[in-house]
PyMOL Python script that loads the backbone (N, CA, C, O; Angstrom):
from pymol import cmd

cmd.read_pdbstr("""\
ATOM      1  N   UNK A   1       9.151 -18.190 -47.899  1.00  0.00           N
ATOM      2  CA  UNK A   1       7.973 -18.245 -47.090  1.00  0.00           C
ATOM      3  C   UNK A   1       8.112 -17.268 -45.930  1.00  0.00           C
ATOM      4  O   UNK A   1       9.189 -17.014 -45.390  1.00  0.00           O
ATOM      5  N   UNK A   2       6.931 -16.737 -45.589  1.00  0.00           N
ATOM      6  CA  UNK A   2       7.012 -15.382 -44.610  1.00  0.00           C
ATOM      7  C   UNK A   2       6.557 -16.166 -43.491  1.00  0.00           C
ATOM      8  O   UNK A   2       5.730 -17.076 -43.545  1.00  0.00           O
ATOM      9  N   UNK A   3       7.210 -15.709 -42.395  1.00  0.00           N
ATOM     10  CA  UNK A   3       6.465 -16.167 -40.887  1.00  0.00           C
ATOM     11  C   UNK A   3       5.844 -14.890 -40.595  1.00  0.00           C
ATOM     12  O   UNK A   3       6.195 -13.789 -41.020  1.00  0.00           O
ATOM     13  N   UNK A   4       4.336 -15.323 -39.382  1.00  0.00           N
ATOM     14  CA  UNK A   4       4.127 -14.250 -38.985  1.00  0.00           C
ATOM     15  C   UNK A   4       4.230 -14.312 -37.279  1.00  0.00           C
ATOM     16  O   UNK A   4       3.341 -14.741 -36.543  1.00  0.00           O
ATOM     17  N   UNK A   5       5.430 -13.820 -36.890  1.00  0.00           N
ATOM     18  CA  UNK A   5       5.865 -13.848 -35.430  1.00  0.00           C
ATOM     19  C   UNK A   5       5.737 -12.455 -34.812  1.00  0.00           C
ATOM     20  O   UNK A   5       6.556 -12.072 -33.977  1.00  0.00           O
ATOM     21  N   UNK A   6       4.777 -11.741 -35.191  1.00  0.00           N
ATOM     22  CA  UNK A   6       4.429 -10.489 -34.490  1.00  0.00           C
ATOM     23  C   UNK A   6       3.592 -10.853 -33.810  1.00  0.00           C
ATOM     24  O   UNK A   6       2.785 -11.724 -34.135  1.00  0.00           O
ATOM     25  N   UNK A   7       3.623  -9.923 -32.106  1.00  0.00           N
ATOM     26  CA  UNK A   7       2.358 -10.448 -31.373  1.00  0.00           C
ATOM     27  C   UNK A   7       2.600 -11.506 -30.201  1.00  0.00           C
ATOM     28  O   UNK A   7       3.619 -12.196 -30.233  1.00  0.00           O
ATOM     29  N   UNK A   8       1.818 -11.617 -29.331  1.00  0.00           N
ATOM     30  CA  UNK A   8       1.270 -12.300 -28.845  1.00  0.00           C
ATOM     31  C   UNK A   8       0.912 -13.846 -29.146  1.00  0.00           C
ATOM     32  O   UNK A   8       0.359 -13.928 -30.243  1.00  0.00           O
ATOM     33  N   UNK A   9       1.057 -15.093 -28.508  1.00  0.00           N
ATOM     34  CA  UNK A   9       0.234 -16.195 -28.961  1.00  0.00           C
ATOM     35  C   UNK A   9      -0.934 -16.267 -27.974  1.00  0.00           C
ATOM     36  O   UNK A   9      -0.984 -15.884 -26.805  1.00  0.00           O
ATOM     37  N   UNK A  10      -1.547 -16.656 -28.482  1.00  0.00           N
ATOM     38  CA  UNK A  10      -2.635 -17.180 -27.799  1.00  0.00           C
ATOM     39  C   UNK A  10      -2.562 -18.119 -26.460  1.00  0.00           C
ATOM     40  O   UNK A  10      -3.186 -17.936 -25.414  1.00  0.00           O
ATOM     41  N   UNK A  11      -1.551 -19.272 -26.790  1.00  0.00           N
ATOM     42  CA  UNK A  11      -1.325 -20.068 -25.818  1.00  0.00           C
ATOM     43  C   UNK A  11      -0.155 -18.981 -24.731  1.00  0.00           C
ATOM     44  O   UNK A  11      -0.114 -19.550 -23.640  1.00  0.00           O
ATOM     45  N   UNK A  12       0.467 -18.088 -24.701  1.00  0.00           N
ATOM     46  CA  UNK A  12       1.331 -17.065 -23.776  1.00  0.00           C
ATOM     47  C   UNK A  12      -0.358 -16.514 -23.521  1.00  0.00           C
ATOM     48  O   UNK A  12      -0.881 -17.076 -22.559  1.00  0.00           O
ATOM     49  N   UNK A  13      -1.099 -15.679 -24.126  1.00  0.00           N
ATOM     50  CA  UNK A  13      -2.038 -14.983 -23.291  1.00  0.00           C
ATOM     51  C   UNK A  13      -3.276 -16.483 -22.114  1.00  0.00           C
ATOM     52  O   UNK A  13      -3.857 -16.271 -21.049  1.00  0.00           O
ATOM     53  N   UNK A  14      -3.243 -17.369 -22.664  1.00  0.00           N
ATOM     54  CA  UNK A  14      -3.551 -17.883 -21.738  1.00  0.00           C
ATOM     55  C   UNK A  14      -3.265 -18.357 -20.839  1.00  0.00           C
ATOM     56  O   UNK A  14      -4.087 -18.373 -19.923  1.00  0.00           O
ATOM     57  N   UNK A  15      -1.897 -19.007 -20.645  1.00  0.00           N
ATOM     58  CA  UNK A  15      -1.108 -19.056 -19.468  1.00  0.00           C
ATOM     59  C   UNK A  15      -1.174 -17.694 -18.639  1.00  0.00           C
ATOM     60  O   UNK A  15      -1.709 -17.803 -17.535  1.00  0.00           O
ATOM     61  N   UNK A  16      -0.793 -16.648 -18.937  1.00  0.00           N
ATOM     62  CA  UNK A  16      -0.563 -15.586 -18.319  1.00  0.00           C
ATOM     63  C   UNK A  16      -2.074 -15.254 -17.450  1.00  0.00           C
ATOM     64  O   UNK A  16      -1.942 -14.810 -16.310  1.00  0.00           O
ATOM     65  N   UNK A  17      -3.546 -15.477 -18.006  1.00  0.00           N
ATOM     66  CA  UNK A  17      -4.405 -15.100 -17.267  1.00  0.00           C
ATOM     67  C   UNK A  17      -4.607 -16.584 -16.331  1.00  0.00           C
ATOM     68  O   UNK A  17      -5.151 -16.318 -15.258  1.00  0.00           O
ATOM     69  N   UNK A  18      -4.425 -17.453 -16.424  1.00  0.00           N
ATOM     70  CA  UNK A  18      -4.135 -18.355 -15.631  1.00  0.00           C
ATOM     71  C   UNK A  18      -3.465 -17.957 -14.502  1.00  0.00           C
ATOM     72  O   UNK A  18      -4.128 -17.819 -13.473  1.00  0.00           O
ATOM     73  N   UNK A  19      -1.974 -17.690 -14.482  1.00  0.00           N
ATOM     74  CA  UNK A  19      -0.991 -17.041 -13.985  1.00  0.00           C
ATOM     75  C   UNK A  19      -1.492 -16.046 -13.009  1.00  0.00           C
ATOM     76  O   UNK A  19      -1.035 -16.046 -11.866  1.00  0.00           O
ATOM     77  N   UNK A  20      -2.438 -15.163 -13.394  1.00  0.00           N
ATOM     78  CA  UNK A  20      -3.273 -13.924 -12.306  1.00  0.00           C
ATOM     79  C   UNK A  20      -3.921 -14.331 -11.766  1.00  0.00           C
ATOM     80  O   UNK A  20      -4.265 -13.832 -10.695  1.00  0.00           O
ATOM     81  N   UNK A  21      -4.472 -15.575 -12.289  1.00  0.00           N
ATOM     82  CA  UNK A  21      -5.887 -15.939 -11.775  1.00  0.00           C
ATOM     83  C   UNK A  21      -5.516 -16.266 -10.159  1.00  0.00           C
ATOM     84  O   UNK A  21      -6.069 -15.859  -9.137  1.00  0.00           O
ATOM     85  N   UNK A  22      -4.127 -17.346 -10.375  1.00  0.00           N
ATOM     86  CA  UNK A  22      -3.886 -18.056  -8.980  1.00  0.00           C
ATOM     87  C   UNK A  22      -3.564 -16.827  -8.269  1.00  0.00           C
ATOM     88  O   UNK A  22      -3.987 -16.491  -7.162  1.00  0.00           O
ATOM     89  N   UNK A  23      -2.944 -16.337  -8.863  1.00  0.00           N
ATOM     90  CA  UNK A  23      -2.277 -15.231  -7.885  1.00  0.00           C
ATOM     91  C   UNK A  23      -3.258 -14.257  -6.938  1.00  0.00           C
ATOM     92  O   UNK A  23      -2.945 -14.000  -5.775  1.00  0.00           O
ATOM     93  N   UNK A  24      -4.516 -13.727  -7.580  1.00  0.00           N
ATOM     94  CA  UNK A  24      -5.425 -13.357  -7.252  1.00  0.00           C
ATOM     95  C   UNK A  24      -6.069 -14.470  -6.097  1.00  0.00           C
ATOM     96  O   UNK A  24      -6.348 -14.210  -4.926  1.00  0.00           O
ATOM     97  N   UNK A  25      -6.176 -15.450  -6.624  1.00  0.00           N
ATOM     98  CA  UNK A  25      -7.118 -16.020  -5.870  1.00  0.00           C
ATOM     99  C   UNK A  25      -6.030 -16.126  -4.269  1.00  0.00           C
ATOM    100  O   UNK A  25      -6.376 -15.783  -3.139  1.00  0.00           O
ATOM    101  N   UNK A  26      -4.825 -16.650  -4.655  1.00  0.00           N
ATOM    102  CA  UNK A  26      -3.848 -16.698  -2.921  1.00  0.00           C
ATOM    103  C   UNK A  26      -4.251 -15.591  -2.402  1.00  0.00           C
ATOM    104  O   UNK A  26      -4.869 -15.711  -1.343  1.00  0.00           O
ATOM    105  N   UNK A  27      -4.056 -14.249  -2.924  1.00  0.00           N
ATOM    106  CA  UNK A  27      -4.313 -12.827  -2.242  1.00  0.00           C
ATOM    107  C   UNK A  27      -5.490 -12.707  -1.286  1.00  0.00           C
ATOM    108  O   UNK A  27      -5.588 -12.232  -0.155  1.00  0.00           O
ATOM    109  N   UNK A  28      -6.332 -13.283  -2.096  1.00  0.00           N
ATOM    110  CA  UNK A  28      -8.125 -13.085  -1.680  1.00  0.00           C
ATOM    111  C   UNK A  28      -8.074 -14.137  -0.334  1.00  0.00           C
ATOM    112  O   UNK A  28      -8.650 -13.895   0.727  1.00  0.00           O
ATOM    113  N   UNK A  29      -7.320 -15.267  -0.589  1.00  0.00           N
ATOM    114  CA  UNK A  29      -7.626 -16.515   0.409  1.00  0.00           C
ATOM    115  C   UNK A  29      -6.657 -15.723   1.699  1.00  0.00           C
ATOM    116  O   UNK A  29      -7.111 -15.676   2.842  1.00  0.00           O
ATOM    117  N   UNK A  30      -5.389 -15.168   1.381  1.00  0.00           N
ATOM    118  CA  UNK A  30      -4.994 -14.937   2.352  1.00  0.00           C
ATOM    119  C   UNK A  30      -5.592 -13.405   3.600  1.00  0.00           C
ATOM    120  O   UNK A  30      -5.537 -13.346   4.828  1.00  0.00           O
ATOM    121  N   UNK A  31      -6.105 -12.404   2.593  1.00  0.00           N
ATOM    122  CA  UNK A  31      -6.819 -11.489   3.114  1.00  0.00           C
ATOM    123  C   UNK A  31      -7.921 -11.727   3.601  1.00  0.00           C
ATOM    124  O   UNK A  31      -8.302 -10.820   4.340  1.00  0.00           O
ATOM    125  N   UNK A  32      -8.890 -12.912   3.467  1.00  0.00           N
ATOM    126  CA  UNK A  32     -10.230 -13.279   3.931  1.00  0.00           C
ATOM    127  C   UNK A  32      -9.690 -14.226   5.199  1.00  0.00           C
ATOM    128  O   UNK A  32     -10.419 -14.291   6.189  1.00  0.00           O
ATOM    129  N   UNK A  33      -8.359 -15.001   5.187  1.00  0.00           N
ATOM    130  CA  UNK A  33      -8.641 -15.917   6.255  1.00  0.00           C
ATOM    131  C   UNK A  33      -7.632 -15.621   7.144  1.00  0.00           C
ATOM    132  O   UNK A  33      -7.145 -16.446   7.917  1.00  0.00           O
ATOM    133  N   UNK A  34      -7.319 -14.519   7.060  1.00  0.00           N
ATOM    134  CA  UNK A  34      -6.656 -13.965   8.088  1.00  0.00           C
ATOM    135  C   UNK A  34      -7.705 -12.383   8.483  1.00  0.00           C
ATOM    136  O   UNK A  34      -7.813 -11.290   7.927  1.00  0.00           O
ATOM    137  N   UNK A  35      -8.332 -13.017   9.731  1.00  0.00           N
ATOM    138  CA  UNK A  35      -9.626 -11.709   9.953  1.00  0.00           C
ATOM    139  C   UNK A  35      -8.950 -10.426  10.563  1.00  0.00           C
ATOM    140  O   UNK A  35      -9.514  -9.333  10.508  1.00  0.00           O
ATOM    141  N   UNK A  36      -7.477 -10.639  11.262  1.00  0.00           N
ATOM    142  CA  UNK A  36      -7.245  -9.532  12.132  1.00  0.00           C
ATOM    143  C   UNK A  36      -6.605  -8.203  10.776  1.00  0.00           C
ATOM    144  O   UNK A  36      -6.161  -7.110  11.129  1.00  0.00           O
ATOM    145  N   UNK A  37      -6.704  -8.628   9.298  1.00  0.00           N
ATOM    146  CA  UNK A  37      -6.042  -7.502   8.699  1.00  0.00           C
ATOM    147  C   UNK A  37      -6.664  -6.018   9.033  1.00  0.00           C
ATOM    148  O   UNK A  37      -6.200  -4.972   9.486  1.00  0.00           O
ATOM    149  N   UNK A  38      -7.706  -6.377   8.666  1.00  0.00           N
ATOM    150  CA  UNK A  38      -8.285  -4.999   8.764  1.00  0.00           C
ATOM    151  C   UNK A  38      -8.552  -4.101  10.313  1.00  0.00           C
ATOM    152  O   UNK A  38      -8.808  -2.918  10.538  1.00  0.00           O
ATOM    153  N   UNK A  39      -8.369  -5.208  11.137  1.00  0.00           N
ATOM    154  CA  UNK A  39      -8.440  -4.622  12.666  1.00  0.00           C
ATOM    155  C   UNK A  39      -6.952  -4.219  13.126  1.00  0.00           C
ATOM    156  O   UNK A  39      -6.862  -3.711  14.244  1.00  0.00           O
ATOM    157  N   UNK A  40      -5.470  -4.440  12.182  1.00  0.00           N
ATOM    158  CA  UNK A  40      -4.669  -4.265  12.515  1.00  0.00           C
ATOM    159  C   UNK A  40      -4.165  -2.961  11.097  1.00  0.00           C
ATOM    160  O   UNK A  40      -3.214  -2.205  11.294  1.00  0.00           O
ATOM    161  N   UNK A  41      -4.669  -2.933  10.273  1.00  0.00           N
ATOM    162  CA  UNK A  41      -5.091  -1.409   9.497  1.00  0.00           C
ATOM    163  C   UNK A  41      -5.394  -0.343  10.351  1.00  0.00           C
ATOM    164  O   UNK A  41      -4.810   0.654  10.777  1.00  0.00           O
ATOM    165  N   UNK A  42      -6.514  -0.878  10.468  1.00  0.00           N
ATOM    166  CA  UNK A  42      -6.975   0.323  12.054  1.00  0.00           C
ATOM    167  C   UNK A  42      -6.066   0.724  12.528  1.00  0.00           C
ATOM    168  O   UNK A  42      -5.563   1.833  12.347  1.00  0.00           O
ATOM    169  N   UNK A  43      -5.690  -0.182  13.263  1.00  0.00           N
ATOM    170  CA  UNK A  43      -4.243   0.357  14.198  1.00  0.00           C
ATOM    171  C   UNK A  43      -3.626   1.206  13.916  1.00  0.00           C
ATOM    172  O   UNK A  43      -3.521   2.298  14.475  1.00  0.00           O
ATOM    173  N   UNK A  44      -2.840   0.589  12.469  1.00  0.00           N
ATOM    174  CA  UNK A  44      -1.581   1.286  11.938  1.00  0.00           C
ATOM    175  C   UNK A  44      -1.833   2.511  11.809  1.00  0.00           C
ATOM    176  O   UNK A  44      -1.015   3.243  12.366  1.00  0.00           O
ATOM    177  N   UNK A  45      -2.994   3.211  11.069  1.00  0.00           N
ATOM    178  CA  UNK A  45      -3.788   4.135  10.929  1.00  0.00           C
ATOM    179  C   UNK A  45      -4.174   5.014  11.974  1.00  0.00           C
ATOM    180  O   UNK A  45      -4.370   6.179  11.627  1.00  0.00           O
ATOM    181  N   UNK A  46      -4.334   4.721  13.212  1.00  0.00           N
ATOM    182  CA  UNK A  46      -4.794   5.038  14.884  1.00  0.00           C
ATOM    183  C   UNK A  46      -2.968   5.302  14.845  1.00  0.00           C
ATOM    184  O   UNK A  46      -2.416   6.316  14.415  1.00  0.00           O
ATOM    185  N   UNK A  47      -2.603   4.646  15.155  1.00  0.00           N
ATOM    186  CA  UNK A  47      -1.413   4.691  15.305  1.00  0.00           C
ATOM    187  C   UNK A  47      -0.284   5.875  14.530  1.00  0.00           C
ATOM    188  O   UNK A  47       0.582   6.590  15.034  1.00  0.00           O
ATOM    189  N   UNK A  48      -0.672   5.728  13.305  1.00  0.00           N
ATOM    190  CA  UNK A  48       0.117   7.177  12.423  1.00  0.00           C
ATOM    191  C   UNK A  48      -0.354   8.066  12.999  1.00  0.00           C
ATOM    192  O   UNK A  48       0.402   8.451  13.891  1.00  0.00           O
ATOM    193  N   UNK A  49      -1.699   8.873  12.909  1.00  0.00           N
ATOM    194  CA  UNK A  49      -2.274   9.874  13.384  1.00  0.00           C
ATOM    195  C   UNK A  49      -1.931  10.626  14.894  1.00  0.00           C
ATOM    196  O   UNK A  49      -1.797  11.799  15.242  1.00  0.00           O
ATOM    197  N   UNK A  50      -1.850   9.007  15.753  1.00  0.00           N
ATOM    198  CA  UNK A  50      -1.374  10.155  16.779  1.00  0.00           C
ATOM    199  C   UNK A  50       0.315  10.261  16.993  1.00  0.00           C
ATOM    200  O   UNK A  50       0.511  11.016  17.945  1.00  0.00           O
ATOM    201  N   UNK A  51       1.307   9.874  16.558  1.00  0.00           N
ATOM    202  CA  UNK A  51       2.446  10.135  15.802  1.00  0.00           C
ATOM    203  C   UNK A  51       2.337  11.668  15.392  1.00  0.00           C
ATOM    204  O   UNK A  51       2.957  12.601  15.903  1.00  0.00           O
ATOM    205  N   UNK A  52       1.356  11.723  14.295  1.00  0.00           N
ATOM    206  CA  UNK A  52       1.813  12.508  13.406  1.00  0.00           C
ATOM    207  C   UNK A  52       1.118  14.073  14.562  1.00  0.00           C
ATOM    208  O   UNK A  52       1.224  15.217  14.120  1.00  0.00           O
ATOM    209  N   UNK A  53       0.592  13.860  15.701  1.00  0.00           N
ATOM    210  CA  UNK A  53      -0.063  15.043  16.384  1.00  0.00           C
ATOM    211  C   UNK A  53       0.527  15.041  17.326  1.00  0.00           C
ATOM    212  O   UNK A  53       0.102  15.887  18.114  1.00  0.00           O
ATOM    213  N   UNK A  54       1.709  14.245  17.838  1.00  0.00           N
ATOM    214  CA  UNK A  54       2.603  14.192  18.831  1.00  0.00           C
ATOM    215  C   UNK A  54       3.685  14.950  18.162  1.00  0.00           C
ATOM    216  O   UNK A  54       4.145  15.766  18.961  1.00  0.00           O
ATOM    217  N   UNK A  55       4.303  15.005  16.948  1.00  0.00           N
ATOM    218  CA  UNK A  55       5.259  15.378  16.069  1.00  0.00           C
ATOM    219  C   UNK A  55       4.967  16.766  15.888  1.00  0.00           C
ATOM    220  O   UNK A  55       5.917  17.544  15.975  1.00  0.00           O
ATOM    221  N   UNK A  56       3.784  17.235  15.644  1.00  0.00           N
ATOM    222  CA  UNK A  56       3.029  18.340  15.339  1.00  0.00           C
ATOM    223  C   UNK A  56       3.314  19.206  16.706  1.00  0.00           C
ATOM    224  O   UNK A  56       4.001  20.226  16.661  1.00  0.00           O
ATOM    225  N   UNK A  57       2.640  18.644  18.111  1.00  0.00           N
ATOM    226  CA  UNK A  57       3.072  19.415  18.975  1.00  0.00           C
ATOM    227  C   UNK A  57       4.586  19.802  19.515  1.00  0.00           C
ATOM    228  O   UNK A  57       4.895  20.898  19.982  1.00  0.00           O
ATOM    229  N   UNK A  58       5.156  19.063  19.409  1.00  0.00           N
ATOM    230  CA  UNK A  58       6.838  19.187  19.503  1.00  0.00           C
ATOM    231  C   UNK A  58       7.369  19.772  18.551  1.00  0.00           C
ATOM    232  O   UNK A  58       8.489  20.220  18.797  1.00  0.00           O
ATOM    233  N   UNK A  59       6.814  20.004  17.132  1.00  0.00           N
ATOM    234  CA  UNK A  59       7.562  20.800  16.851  1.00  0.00           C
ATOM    235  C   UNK A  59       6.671  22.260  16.949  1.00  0.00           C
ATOM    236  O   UNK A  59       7.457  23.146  16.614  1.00  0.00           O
ATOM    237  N   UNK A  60       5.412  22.825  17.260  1.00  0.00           N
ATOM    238  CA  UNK A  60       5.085  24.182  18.290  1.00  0.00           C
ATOM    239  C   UNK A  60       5.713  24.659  19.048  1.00  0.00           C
ATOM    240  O   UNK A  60       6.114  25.819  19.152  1.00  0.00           O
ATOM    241  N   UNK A  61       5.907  23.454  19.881  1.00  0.00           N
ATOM    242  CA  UNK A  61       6.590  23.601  21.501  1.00  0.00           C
ATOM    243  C   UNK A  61       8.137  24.562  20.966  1.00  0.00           C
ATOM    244  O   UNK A  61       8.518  25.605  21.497  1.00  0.00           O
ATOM    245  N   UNK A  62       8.750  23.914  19.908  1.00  0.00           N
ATOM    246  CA  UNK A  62      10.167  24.306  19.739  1.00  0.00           C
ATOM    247  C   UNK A  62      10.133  25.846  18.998  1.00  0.00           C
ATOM    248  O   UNK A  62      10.981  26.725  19.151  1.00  0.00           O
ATOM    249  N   UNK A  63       9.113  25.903  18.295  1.00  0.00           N
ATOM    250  CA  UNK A  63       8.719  27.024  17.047  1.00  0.00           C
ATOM    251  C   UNK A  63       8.013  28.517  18.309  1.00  0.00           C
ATOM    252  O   UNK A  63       8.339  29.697  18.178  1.00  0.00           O
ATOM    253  N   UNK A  64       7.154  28.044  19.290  1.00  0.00           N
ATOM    254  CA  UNK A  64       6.510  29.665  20.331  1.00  0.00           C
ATOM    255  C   UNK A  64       8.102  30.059  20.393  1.00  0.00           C
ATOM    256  O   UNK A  64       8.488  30.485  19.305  1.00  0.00           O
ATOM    257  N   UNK A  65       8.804  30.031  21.093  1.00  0.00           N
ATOM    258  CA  UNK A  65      10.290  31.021  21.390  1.00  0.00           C
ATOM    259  C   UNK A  65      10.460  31.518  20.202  1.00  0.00           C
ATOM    260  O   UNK A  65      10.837  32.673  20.397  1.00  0.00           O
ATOM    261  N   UNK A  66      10.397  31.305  18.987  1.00  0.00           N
ATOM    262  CA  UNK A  66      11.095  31.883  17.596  1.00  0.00           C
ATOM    263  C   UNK A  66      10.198  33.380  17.694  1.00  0.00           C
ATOM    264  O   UNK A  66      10.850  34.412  17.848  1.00  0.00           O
ATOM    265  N   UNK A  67       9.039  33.439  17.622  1.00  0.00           N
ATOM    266  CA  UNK A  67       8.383  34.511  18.014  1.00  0.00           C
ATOM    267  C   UNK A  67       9.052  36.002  18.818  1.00  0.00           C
ATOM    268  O   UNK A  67       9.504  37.061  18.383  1.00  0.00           O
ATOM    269  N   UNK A  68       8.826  35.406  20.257  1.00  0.00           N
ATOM    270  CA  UNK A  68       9.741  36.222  20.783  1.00  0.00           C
ATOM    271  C   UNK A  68      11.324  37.219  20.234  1.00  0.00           C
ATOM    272  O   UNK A  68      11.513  38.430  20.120  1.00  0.00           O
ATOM    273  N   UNK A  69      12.264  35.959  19.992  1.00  0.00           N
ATOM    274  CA  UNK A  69      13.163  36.556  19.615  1.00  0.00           C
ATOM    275  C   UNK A  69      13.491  36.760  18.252  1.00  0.00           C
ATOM    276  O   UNK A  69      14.655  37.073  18.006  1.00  0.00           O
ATOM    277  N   UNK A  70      12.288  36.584  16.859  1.00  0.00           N
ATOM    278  CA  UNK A  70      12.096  37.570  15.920  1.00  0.00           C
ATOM    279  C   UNK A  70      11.872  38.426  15.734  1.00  0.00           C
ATOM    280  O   UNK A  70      12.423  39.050  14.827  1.00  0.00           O
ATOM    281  N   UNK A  71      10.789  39.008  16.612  1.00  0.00           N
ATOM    282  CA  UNK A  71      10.128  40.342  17.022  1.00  0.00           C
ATOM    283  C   UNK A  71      11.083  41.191  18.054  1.00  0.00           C
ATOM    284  O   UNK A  71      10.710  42.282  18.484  1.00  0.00           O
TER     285      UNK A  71
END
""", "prot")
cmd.dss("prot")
cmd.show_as("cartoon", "prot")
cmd.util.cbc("prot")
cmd.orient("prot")
């Protein structure tokens, strides 16, 4: 007698979308009921940018002299 054990069962694919479902749903509950995420995105975001234009000028500041004494 042949088994056929290729595949997937049915009862594994339904657990498993079960399985996302909660998971999804914690994600959603925790991103909706916590309001400051997206006002603290901002930030981080506000925050890289001027980093990254503070970084930018310091390294100008160090790079004008190279000028001079290439030429």
């Amino acid at each position: 007698m042949k088994s056929n054990e290729n595949g997937i069962t049915l009862v594994s694919l339904v657990v498993t979308v079960v399985v996302l479902a909660i998971l999804a749903g914690v994600l959603i509950n925790i991103s909706i009921d916590d309001g400051n995420t997206i006002e603290t995105m901002n930030e981080m975001r506000n925050s890289y940018y001027t980093q990254e234009k503070q970084t930018q000028n310091k390294i100008n500041e160090m790079t004008n002299g190279w000028e001079e004494v290439l030429n």
